[in-house]
N, CA, C and O atoms as a MOPAC input file, in Angstrom:
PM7 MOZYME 1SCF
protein

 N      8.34000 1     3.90900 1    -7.11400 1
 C      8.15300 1     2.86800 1    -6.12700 1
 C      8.51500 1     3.44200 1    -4.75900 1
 O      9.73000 1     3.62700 1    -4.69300 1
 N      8.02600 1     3.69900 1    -3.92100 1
 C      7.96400 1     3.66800 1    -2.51100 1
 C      8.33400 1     2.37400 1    -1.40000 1
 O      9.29800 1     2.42600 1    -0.63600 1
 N      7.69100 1     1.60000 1    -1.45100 1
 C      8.86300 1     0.28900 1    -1.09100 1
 C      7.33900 1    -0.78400 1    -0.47600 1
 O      6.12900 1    -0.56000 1    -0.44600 1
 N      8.19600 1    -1.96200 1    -0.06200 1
 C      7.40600 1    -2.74700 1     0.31300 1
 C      6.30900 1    -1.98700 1     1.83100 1
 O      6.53700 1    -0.94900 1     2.45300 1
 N      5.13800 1    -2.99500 1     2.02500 1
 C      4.25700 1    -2.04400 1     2.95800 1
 C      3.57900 1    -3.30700 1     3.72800 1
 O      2.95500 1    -3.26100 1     4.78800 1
 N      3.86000 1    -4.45000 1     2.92400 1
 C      3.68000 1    -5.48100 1     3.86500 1
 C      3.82100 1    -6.87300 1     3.38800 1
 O      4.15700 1    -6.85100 1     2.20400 1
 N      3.68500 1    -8.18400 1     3.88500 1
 C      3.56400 1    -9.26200 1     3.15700 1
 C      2.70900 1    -9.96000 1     4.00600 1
 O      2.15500 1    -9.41600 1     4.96100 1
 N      2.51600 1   -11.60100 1     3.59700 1
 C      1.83400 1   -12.32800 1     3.73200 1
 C      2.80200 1   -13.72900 1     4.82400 1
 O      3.46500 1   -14.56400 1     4.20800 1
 N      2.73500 1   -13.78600 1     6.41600 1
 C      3.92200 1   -14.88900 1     6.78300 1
 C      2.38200 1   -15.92100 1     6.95900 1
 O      1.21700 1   -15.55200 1     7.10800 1
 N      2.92100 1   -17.19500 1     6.87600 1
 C      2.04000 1   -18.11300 1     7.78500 1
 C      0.52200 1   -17.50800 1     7.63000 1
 O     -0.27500 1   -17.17600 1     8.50700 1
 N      0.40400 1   -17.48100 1     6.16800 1
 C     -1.24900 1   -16.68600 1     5.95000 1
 C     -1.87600 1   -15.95900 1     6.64500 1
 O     -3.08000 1   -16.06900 1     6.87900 1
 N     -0.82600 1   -14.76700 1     7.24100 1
 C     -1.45800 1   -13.69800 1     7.89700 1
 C     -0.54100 1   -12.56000 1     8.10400 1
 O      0.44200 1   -12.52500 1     8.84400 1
 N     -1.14700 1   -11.36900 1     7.11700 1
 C     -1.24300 1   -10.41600 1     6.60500 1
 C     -0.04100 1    -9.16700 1     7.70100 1
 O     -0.61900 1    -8.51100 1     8.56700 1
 N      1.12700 1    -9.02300 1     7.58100 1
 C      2.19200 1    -8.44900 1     8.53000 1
 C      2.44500 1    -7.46900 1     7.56000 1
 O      3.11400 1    -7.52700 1     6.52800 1
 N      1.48200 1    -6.11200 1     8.31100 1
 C      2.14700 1    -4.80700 1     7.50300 1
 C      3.66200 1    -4.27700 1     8.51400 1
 O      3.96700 1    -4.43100 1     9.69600 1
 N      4.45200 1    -3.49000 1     7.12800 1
 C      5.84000 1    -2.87700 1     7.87600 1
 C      5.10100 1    -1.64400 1     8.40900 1
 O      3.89600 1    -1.39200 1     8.39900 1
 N      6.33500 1    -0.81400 1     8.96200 1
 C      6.07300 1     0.42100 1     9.29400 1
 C      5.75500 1     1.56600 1     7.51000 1
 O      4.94900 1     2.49600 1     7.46200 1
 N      6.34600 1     1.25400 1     6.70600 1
 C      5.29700 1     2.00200 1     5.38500 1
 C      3.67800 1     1.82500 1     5.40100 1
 O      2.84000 1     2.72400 1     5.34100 1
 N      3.45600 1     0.35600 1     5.50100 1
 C      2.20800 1     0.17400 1     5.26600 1
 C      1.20700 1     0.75700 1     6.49400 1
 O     -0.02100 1     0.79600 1     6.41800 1
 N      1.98000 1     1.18200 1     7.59200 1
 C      1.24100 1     2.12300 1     8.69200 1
 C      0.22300 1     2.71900 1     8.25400 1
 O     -0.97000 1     2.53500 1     8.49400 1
 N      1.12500 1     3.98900 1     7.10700 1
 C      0.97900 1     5.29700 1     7.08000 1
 C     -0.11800 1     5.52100 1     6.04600 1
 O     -0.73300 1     6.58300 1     5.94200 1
 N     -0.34100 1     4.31900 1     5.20200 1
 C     -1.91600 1     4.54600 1     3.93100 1
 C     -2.46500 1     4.53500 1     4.51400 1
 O     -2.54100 1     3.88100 1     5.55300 1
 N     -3.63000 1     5.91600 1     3.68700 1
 C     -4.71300 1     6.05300 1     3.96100 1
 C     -5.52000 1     5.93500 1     2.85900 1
 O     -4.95800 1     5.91800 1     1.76400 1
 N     -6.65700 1     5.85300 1     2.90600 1
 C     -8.08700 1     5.69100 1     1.91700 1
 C     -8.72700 1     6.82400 1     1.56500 1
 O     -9.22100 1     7.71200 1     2.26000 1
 N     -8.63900 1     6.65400 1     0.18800 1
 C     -9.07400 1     7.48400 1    -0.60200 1
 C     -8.91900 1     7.25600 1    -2.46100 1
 O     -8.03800 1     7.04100 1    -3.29300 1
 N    -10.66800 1     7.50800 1    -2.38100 1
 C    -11.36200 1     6.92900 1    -3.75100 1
 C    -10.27900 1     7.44100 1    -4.81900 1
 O    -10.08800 1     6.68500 1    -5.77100 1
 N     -9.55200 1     8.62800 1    -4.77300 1
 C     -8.90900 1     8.95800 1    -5.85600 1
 C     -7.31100 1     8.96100 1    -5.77400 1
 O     -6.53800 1     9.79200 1    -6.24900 1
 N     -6.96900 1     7.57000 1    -4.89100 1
 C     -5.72500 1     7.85500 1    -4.02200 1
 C     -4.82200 1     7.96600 1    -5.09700 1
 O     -5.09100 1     7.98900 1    -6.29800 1
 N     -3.22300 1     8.06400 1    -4.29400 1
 C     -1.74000 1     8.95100 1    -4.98800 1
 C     -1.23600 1     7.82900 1    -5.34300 1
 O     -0.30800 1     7.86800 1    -6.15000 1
 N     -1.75100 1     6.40400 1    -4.79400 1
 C     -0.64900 1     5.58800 1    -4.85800 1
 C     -1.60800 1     4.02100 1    -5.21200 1
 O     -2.83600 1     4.06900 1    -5.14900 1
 N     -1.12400 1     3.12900 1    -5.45600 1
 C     -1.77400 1     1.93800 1    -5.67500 1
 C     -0.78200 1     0.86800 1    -5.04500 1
 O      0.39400 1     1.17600 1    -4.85100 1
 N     -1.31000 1    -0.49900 1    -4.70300 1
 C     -0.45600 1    -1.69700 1    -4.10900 1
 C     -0.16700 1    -2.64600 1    -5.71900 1
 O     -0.76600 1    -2.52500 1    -6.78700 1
 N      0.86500 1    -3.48300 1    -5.38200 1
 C      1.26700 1    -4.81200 1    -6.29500 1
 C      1.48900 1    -5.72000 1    -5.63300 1
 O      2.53700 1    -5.65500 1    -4.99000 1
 N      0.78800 1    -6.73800 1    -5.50600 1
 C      1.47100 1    -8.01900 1    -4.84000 1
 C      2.11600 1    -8.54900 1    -5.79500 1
 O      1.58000 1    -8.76100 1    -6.88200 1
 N      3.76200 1    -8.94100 1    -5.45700 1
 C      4.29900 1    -9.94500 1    -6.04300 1
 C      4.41300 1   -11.61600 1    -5.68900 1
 O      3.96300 1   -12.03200 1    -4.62100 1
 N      5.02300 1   -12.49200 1    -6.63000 1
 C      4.93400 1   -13.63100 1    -6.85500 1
 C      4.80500 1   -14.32300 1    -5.04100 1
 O      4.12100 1   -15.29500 1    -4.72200 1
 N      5.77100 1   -13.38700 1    -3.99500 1
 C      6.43100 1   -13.83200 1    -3.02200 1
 C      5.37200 1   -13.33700 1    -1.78800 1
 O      5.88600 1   -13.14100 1    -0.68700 1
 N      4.25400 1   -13.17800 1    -1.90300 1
 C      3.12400 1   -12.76400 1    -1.45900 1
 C      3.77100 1   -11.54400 1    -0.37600 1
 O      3.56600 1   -11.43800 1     0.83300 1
 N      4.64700 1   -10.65300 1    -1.30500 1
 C      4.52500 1    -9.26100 1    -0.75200 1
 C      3.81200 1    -7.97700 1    -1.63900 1
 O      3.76700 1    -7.81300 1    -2.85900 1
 N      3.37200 1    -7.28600 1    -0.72200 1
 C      2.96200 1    -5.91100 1    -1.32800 1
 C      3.85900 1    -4.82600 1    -1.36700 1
 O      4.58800 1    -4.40100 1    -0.47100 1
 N      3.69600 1    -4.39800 1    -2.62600 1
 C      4.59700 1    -3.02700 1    -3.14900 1
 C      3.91600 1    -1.55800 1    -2.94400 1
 O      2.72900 1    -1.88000 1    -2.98700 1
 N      3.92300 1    -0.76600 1    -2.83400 1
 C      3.41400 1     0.79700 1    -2.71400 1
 C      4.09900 1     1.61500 1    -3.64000 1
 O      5.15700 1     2.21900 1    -3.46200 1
 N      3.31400 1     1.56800 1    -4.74700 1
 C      4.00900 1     2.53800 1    -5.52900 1
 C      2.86000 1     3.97500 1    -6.30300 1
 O      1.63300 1     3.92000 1    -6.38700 1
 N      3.66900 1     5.01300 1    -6.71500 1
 C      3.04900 1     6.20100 1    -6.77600 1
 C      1.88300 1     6.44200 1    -8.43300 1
 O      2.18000 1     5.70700 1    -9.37500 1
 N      1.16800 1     7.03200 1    -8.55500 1
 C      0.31000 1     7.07500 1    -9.49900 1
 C      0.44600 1     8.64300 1   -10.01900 1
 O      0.60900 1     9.11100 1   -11.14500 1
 N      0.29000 1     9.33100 1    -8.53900 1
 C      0.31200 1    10.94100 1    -9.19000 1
 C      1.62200 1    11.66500 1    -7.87200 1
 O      2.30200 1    11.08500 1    -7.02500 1
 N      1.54300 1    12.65000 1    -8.12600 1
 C      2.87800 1    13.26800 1    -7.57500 1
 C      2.34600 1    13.33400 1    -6.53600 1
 O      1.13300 1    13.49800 1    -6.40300 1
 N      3.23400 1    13.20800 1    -5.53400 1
 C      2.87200 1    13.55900 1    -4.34400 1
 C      3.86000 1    14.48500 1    -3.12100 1
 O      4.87800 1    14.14500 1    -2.51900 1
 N      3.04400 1    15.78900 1    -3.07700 1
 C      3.98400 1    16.78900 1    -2.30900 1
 C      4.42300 1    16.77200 1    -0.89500 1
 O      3.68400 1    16.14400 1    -0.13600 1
 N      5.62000 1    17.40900 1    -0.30900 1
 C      5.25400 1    17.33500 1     1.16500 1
 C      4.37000 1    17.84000 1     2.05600 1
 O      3.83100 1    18.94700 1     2.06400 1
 N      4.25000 1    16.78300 1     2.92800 1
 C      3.25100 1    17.16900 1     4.05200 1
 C      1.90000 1    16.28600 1     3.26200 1
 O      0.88200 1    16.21800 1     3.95000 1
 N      1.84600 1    15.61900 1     1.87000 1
 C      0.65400 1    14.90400 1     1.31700 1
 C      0.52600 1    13.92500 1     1.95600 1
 O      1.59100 1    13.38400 1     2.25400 1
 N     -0.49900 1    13.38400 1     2.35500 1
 C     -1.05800 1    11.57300 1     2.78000 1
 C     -0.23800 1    10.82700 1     1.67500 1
 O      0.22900 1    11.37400 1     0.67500 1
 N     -0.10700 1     9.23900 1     2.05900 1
 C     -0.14200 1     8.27000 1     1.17700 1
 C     -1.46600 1     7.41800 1     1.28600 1
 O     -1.79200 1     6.72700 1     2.25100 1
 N     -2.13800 1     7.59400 1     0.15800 1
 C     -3.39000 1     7.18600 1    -0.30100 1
 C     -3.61000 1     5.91200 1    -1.46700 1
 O     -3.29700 1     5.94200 1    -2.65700 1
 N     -4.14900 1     4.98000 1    -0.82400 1
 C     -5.24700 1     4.05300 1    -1.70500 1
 C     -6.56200 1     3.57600 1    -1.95700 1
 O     -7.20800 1     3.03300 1    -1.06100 1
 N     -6.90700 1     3.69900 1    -2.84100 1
 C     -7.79600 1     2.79700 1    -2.41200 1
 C     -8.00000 1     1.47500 1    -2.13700 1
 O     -7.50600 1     0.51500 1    -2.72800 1
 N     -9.21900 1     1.47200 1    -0.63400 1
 C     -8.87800 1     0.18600 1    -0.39600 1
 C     -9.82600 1    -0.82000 1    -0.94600 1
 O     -9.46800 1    -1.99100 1    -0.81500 1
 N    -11.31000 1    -0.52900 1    -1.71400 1
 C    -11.91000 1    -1.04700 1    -2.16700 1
 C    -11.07000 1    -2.56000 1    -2.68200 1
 O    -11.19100 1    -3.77100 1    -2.49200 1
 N     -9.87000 1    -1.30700 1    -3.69200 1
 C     -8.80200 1    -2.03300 1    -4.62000 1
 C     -8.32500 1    -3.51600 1    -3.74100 1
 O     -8.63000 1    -4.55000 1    -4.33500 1
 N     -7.75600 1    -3.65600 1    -2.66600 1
 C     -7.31900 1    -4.25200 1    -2.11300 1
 C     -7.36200 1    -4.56700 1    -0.46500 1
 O     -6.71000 1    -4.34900 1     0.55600 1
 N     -8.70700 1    -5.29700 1    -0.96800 1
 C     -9.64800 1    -5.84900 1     0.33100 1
 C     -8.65300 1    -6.52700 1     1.40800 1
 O     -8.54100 1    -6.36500 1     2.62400 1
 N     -8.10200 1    -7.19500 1     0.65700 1
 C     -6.98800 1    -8.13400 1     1.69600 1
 C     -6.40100 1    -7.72700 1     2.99700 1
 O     -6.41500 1    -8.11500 1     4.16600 1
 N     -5.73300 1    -6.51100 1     2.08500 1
 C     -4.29800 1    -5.67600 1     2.82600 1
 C     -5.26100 1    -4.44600 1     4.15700 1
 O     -4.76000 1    -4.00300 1     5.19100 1
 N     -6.79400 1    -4.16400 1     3.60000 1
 C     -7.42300 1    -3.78800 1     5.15700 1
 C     -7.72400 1    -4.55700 1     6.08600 1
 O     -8.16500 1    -4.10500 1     7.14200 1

């Protein structure tokens, strides 16, 4: 888990400074979770080295672009 990247106030979409830094990509490192509390989570899929992007796809999660 990497940490929260944004939530939902007053039905509109407030990324943190994590959720800055994703970028897009079809085979990304990392995937989102929204929980119950209409926040998003960033957590990892494949390893990711230094100096790597944090990558999703955003197809996945139309919302959060």
């Amino acid at each position: 888990m990497l940490g929260m990247v944004a939530e939902i106030i007053d039905n509109e979409l407030m990324k943190d400074e994590l959720g800055s830094f994703l970028n897009h990509s079809p085979n990304g490192n990392c995937e989102l979770l929204e929980d119950f509390d209409k926040k998003y989570w960033c957590y990892t899929i494949k390893d990711i080295d230094i100096g790597d992007e944090i990558c999703i796809d955003y197809r996945d999660v139309s919302r959060f672009t």
